[in-house]
DRENDO-1510 file (C-alpha; in Angstrom, 1 decimal, always signed):
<recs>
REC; n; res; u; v; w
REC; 1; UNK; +8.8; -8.9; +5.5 .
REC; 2; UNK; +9.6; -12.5; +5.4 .
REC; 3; UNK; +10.9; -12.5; +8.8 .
REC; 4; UNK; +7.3; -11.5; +10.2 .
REC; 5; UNK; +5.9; -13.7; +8.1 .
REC; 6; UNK; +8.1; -17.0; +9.1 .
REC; 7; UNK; +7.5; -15.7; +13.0 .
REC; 8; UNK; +3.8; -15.3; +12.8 .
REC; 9; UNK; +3.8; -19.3; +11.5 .
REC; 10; UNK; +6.3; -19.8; +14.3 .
REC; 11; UNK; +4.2; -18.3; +16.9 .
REC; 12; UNK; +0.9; -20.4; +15.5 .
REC; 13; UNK; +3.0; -23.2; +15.5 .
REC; 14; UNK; +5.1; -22.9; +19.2 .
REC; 15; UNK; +2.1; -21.2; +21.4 .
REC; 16; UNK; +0.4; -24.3; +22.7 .
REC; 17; UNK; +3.9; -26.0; +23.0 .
REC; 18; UNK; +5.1; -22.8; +25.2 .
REC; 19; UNK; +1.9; -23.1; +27.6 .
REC; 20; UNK; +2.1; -26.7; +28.5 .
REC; 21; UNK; +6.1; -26.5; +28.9 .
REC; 22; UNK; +5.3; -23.3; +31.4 .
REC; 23; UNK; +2.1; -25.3; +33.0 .
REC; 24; UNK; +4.6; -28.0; +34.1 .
REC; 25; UNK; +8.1; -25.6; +34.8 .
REC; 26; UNK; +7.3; -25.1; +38.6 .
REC; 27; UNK; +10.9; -23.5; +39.3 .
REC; 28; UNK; +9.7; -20.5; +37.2 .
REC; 29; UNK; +7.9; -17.6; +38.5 .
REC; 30; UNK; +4.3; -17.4; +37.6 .
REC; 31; UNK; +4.2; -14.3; +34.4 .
REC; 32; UNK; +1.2; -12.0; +35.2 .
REC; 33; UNK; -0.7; -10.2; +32.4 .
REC; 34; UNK; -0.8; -6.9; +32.4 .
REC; 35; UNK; -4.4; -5.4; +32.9 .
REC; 36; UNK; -5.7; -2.4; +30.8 .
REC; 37; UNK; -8.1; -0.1; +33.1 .
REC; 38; UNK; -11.7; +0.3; +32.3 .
REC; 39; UNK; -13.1; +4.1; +31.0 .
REC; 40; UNK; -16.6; +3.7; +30.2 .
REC; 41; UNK; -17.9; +4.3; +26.9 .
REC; 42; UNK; -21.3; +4.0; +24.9 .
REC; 43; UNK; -21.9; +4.4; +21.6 .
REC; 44; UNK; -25.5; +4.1; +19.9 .
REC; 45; UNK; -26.3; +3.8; +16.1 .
REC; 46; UNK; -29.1; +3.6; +14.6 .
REC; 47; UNK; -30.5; +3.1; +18.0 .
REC; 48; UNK; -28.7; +0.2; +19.1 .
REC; 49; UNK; -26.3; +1.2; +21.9 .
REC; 50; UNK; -23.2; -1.2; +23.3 .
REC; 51; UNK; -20.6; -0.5; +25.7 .
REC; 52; UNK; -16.8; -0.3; +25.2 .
REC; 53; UNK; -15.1; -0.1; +28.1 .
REC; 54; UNK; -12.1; -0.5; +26.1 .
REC; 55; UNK; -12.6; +2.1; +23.8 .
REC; 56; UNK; -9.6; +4.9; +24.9 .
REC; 57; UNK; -7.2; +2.1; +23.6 .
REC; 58; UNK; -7.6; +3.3; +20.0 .
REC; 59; UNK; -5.9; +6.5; +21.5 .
REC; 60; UNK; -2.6; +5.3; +19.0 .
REC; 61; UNK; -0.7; +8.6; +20.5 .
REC; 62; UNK; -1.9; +8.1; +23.9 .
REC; 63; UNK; +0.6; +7.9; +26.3 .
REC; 64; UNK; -1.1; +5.5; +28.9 .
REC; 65; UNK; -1.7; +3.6; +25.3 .
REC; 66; UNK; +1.6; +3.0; +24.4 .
REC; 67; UNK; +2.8; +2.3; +28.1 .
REC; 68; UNK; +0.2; -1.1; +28.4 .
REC; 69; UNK; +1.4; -2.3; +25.3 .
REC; 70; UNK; +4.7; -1.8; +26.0 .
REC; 71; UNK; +3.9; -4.0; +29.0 .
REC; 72; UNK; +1.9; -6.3; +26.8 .
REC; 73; UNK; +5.1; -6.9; +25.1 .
REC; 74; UNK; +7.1; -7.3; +27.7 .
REC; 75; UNK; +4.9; -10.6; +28.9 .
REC; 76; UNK; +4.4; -11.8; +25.6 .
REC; 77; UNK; +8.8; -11.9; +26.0 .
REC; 78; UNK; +8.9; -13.8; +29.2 .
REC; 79; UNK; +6.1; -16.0; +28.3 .
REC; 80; UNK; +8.3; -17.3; +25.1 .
REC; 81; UNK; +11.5; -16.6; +26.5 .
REC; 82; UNK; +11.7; -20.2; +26.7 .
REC; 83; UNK; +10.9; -21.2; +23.2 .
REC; 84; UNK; +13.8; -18.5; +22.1 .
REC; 85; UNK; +15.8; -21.7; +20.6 .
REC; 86; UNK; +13.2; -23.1; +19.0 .
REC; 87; UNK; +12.3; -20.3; +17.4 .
REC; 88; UNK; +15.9; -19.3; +15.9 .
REC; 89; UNK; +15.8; -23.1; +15.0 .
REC; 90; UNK; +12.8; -23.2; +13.4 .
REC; 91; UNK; +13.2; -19.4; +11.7 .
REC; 92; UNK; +16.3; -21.0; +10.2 .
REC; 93; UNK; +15.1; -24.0; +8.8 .
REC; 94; UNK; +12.2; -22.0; +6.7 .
REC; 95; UNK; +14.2; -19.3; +5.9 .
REC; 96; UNK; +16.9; -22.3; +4.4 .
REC; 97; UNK; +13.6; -22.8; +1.9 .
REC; 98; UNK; +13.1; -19.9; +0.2 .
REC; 99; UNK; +15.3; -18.6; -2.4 .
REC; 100; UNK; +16.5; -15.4; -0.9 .
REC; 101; UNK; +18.1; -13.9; -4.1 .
REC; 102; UNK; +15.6; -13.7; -6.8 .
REC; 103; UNK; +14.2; -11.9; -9.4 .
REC; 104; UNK; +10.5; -11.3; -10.7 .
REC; 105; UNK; +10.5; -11.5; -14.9 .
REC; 106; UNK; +10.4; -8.4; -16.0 .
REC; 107; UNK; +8.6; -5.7; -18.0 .
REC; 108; UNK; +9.1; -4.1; -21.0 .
REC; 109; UNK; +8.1; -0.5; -21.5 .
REC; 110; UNK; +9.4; +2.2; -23.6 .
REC; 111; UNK; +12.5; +0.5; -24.1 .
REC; 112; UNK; +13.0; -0.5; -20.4 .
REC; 113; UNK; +13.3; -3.5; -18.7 .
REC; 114; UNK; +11.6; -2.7; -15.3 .
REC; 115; UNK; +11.5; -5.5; -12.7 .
REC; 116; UNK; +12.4; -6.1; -8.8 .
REC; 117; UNK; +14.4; -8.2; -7.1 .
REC; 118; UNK; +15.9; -9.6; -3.6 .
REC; 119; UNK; +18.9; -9.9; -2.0 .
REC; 120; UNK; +20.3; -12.8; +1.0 .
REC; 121; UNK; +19.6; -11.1; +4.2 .
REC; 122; UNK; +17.7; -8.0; +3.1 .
REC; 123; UNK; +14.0; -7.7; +4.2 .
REC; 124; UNK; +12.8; -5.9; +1.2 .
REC; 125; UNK; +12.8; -5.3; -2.2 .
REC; 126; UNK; +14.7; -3.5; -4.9 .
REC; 127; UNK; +13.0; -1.7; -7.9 .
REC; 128; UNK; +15.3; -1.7; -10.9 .
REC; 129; UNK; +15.2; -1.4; -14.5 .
REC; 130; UNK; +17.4; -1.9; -17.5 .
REC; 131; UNK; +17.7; -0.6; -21.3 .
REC; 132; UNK; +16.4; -3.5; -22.8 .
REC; 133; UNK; +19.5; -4.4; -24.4 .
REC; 134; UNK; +22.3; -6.8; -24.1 .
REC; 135; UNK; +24.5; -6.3; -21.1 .
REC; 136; UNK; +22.9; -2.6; -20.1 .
REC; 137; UNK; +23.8; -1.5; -16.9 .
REC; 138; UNK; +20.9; -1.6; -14.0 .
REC; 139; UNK; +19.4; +1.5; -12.7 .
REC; 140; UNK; +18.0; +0.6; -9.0 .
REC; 141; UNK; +14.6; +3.1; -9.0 .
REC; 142; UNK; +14.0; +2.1; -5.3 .
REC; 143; UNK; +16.3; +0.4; -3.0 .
REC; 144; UNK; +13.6; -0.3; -0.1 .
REC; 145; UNK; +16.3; -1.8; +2.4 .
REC; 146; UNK; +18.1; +1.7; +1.9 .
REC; 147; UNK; +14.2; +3.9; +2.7 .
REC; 148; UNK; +14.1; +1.7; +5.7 .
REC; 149; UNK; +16.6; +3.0; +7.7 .
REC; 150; UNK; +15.3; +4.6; +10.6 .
REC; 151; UNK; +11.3; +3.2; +10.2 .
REC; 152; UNK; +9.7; +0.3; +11.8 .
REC; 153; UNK; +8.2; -0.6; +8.1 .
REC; 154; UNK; +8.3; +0.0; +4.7 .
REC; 155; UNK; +6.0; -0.4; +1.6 .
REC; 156; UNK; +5.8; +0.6; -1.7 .
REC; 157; UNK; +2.1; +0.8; -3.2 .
REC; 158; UNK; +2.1; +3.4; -6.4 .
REC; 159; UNK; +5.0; +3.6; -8.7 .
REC; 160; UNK; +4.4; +5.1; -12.3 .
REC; 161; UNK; +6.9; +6.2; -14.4 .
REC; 162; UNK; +6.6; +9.4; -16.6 .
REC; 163; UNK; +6.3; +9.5; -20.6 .
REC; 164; UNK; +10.0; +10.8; -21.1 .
REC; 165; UNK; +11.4; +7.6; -18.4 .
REC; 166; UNK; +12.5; +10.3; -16.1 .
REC; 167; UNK; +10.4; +11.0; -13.4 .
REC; 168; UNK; +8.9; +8.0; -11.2 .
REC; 169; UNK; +5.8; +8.7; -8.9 .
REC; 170; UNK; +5.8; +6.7; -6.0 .
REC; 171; UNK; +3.8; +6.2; -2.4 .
REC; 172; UNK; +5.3; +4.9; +0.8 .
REC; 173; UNK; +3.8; +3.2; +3.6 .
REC; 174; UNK; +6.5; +3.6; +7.1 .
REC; 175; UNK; +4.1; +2.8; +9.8 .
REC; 176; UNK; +2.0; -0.3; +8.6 .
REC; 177; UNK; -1.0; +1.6; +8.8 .
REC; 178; UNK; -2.2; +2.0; +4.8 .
REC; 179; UNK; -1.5; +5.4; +4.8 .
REC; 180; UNK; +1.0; +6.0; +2.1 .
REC; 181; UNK; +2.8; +9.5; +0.8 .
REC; 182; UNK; +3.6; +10.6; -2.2 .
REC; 183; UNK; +6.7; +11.4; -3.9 .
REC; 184; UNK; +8.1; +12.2; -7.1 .
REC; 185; UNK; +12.0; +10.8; -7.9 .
REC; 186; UNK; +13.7; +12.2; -11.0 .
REC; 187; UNK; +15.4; +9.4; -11.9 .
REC; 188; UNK; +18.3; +11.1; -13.8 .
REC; 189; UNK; +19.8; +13.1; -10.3 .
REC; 190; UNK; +18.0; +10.9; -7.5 .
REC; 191; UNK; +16.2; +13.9; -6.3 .
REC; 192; UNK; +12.9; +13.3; -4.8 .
REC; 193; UNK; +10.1; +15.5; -3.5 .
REC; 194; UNK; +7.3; +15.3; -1.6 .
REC; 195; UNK; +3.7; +15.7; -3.3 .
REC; 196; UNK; +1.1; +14.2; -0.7 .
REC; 197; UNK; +0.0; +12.4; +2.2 .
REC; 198; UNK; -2.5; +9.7; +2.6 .
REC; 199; UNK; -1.9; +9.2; -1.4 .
REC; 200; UNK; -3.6; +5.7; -2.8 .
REC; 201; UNK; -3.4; +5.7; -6.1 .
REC; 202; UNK; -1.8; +8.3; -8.7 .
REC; 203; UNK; -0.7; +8.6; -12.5 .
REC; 204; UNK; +1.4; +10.6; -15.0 .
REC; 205; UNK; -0.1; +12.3; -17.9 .
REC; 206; UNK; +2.1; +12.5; -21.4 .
REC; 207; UNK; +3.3; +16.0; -20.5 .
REC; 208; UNK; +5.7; +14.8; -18.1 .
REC; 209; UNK; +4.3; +17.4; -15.8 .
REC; 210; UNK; +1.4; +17.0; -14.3 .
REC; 211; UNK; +0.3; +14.1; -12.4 .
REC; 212; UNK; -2.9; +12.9; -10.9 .
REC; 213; UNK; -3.2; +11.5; -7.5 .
REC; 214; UNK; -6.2; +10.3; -5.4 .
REC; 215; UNK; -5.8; +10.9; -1.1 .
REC; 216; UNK; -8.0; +8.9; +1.6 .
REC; 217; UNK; -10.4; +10.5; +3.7 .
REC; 218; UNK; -8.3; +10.9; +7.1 .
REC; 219; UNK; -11.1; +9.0; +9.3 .
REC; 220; UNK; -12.5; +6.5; +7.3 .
REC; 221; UNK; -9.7; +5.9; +5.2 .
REC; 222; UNK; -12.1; +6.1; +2.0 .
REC; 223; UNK; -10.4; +6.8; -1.8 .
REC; 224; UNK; -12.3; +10.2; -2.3 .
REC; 225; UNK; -10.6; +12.9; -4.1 .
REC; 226; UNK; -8.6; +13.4; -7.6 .
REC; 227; UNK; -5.9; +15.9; -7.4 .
REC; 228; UNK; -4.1; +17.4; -10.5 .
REC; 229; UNK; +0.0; +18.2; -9.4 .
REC; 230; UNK; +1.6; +20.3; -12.1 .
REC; 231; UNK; +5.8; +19.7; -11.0 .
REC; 232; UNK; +7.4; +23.1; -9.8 .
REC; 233; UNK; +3.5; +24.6; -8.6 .
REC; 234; UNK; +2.7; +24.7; -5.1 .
REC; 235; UNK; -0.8; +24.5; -5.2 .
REC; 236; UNK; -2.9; +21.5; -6.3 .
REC; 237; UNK; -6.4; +21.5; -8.2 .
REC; 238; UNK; -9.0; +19.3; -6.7 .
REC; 239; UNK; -10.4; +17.5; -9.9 .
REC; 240; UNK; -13.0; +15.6; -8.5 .
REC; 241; UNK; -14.7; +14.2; -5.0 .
REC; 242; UNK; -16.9; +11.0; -4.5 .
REC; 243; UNK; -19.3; +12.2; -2.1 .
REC; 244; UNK; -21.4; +8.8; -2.4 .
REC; 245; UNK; -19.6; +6.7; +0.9 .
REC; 246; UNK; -20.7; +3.5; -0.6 .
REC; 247; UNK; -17.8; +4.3; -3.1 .
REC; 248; UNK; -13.8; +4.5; -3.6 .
REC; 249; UNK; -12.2; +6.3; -6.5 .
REC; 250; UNK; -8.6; +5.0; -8.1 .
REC; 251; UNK; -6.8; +6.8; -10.3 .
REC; 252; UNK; -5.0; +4.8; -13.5 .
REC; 253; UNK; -3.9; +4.7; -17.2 .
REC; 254; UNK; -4.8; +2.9; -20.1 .
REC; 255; UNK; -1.6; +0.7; -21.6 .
REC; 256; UNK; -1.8; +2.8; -24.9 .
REC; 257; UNK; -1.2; +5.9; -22.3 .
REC; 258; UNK; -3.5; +7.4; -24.6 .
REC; 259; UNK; -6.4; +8.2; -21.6 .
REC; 260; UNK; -6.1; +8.7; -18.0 .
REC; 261; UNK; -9.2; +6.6; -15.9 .
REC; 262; UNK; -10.6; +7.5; -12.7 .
REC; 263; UNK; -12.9; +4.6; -11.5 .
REC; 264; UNK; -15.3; +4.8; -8.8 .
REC; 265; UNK; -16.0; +1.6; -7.4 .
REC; 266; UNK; -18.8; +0.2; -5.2 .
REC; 267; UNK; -19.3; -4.1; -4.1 .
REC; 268; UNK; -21.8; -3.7; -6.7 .
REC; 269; UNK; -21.3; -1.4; -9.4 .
REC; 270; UNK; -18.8; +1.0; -10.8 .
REC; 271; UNK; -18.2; +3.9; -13.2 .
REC; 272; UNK; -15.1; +5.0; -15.1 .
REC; 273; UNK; -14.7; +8.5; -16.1 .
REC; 274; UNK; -11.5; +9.4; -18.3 .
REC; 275; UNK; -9.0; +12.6; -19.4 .
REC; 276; UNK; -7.1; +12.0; -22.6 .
REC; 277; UNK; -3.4; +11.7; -21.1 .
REC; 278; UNK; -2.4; +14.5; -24.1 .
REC; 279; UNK; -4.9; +17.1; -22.7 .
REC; 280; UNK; -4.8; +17.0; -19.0 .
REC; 281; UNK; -6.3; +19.7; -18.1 .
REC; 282; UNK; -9.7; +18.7; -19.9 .
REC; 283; UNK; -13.0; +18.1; -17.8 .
REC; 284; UNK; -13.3; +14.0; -17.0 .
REC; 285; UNK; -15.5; +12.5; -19.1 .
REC; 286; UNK; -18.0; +10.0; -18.1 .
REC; 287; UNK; -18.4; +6.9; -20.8 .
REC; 288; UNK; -19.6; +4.5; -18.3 .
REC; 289; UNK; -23.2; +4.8; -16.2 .
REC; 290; UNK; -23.1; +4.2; -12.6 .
REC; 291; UNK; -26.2; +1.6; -12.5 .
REC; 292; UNK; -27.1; -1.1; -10.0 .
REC; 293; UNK; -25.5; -4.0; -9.8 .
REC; 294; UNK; -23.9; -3.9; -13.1 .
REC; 295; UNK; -19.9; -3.1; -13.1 .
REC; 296; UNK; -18.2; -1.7; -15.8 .
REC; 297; UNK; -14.7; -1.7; -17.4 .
REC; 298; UNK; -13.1; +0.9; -19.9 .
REC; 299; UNK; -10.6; -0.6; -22.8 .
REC; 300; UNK; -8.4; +1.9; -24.7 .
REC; 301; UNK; -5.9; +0.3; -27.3 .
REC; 302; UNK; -4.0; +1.4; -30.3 .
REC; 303; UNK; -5.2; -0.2; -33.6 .
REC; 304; UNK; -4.9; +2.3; -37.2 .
REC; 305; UNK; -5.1; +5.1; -34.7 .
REC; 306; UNK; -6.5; +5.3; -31.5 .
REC; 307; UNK; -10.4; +4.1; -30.7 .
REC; 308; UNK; -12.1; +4.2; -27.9 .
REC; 309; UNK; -13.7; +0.4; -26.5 .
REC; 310; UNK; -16.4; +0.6; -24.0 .
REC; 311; UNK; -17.0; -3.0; -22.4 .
REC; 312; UNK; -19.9; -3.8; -19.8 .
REC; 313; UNK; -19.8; -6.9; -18.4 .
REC; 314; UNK; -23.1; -8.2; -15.7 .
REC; 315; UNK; -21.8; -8.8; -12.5 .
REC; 316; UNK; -25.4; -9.1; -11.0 .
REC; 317; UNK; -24.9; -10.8; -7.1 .
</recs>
């Protein structure tokens, strides 16, 4: 990830340098752009209608697709071939900046240190934790350099570990694309297993068995529906759907792990509906009103027992 990110600045930064040096090189062969073909197309909503004649390119698994950028590629290559040691120069001297092996300060839960860190010439991070105890041993959750092999990409987005510290929930992006699948890791044999795809959000309840995830619709790529997983069941329960496209859903915990949250979000408003994390298979229960253009946020702590805070705060644009 740092790499694409020091060559997107170098490409910013070399561009206008490259097109002069290649204006006034007349021993090199002029580079032609490729040229993608034309396929008409109109679209018309809410009865304005434009033309796309450039439309078919969205086609990702398109073969004529994935030749012209192939070729797009291939002259963006001969255009910077020249800049090549500039680049490796200039690639070096930023990456000479940043402090390759670090670590993020960690968190403490349930007796665990969790935290991640990186190492010299590794694109991505680890996920790790600790007893939080003197010189305990680590335990690497997720070694991201390792779930790399063989992808283009990798990203992490949920990771939620279970009540009992043995079962981590996690989603994984390999194409760059925002569409993430889920998987469960038991973190005392390394086994993992695949819950869903197109997962965004997700969250253990306190039985250490059930666990609540939210998928995106396939088109639009809107948070709109709550699954219940129960681990070693096949089928899942569908909990809840947004049907309102103005809104996304996320599904969460409170820090007490005494409730799971499922908040439906709007620019404008929200509403938070909650499942105490001891009964999971209760009805949601909405505590919070779904009115214009206030938003609304849930607390749950412990304090002499547990007691239920509801905050509303104006958020009025």
């Amino acid at each position: 990830m740092r790499k694409v990110f020091c060559l997107v600045l170098l490409a910013a930064f070399v561009l206008p340098f490259n097109i002069m040096a290649q204006t006034n090189n007349s021993m090199n062969a002029p580079v032609v752009p490729p040229s993608a073909k034309k396929v008409a197309k109109s679209t018309t909503v809410h009865g304005v209608t434009w033309e796309d004649d450039y439309f078919w390119l969205r086609e990702k698994k398109n073969p004529e697709v994935i030749s012209y950028l192939e070729a797009e590629n291939a002259y963006t290559n001969a255009v910077m071939k020249p800049t090549v040691p500039l680049q490796e120069a200039l690639y070096k001297e930023m990456l000479g900046r940043i402090k390759e092996t670090d670590a993020e300060p960690p968190y403490r839960e349930r007796g665990y240190l969790y935290y991640t860190r990186t190492e010299q010439g590794k694109q991505y991070r680890i996920y790790a934790r600790k007893r939080d105890a003197k010189d305990a041993p680590e335990q690497v959750t997720l070694d991201l350099n390792e779930m790399a092999k063989g992808h283009t990409f990798m990203s992490v987005s949920a990771y939620d570990v279970s009540a009992d510290d043995n079962l981590l929930a996690y989603s994984t992006d390999e194409t760059g694309y925002r569409e993430y699948t889920l998987h469960v890791k038991d973190l005392r044999d390394g086994k993992t297993v695949k819950i869903a795809e197109r997962a965004s959000s997700a969250a253990w309840a306190n039985d250490n068995r059930t666990l609540f995830y939210v998928v995106d619709d396939p088109t639009s790529k809107r948070s709109y529906r709550l699954y219940r997983h129960t681990m070693g069941r096949d089928a899942d329960e569908l909990v809840y759907e947004e049907r309102d496209e103005m809104f996304d859903i996320h599904v969460s915990r409170t820090r007490s792990r005494g409730f799971i949250t499922l908040t439906a979000a709007s620019h404008t408003t929200s509403e938070v509906k909650f499942i105490p994390a001891d009964k999971p298979t209760d009805k949601a229960d909405a505590r919070a009103w779904r009115l214009r253009p206030y938003a609304v946020q849930i607390r749950a702590r412990l304090r002499d027992g547990l007691r239920r805070h509801a905050h509303s705060h104006l958020a009025r644009l």
